[in-house]
C-alpha positions as a Markdown table, in Angstrom:
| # | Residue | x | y | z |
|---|---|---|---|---|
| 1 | Unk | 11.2 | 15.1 | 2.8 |
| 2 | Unk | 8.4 | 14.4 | 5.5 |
| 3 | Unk | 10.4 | 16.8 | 8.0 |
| 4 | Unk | 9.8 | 19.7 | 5.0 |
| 5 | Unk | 6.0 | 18.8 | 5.5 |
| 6 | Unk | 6.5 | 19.6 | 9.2 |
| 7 | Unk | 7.9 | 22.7 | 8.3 |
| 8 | Unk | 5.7 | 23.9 | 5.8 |
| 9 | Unk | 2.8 | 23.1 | 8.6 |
| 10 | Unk | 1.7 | 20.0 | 9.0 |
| 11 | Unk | 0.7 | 20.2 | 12.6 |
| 12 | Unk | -1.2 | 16.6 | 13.0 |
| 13 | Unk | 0.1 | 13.6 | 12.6 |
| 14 | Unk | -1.3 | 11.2 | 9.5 |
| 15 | Unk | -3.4 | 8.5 | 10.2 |
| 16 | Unk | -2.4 | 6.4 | 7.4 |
| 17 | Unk | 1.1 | 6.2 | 5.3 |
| 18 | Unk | 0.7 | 4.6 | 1.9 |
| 19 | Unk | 4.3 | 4.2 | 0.3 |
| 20 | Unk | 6.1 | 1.7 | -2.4 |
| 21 | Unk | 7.9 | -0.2 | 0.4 |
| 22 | Unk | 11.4 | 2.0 | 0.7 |
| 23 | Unk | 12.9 | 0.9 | 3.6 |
| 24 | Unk | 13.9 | 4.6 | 4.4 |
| 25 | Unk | 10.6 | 6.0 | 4.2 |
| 26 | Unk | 8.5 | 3.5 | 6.8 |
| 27 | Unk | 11.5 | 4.1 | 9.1 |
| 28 | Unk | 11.0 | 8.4 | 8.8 |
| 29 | Unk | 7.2 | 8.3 | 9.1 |
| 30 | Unk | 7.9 | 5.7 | 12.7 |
| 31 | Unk | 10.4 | 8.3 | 13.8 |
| 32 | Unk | 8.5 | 11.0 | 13.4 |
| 33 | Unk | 4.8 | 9.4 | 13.7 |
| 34 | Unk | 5.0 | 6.6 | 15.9 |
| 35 | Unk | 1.2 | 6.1 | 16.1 |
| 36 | Unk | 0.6 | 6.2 | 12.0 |
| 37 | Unk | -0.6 | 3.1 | 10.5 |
| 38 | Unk | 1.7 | 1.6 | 7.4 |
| 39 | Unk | 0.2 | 0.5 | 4.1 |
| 40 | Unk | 1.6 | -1.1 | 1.5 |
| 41 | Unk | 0.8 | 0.1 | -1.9 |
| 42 | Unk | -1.0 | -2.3 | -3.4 |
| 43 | Unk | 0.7 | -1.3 | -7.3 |
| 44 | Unk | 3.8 | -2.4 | -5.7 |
| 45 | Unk | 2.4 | -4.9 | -3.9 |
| 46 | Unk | 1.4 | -6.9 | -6.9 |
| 47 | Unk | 4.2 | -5.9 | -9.4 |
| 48 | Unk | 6.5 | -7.6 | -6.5 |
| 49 | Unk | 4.0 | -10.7 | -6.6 |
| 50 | Unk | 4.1 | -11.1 | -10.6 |
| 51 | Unk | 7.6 | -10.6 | -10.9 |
| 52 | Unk | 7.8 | -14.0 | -9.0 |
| 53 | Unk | 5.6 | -16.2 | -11.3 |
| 54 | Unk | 5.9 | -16.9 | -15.2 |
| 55 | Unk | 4.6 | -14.5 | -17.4 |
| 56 | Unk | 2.1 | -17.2 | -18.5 |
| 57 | Unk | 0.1 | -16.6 | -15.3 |
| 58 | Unk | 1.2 | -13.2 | -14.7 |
| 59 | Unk | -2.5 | -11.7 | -16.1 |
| 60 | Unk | -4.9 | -14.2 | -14.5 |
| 61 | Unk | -3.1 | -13.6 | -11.0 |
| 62 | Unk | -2.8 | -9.7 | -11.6 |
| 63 | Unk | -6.5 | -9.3 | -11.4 |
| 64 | Unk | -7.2 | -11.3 | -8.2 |
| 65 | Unk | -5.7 | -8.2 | -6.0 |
| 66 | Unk | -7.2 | -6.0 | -8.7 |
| 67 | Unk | -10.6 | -6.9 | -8.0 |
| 68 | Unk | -10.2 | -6.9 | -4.0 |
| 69 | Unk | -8.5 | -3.1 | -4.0 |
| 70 | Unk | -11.1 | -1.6 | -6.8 |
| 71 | Unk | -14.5 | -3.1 | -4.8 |
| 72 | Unk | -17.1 | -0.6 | -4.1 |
| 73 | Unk | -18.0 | -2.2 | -0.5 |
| 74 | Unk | -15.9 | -3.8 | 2.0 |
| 75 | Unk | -18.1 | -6.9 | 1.2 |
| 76 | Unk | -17.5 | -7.5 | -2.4 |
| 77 | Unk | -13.3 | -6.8 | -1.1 |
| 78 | Unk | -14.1 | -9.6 | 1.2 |
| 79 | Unk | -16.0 | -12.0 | -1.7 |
| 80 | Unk | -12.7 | -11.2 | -4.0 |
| 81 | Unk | -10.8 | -12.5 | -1.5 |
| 82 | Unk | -12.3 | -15.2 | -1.0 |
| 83 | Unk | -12.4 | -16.0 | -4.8 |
């Protein structure tokens, strides 16, 4: 798949791969873009999280990480971190 984006002519390299944490896909976009940064997607991120803990605190800890990735400045991230 990211070879066919090659091909159809992609000619520089991404700065930043976002992807759901396949294994597979982290170990194509190394191959083929060694100096791309890796991101985790934070929707999987946090479904991966809540799995882990009882549904009873499943909603109050779902909106921690949603209030750090949906912050309009880098400082209010950083203060919903913190929180």
């Amino acid at each position: 798949m990211l070879t066919n984006l090659m091909q159809r002519g992609l000619k520089i390299a991404p700065k930043l791969a976002i992807g759901d944490g396949a294994l597979g896909f982290w170990k194509a976009v190394a191959k083929l873009w060694p100096n791309t940064d890796q991101q985790r997607c934070w929707v999987h991120k946090t479904a991966n999280v809540l799995e882990k803990l009882p549904k009873a605190v499943q909603p109050k800890v779902k909106e921690a990480p949603h209030n750090i990735w949906q912050a309009e400045t880098q400082e209010e991230a950083y203060k919903a971190f913190d929180h």
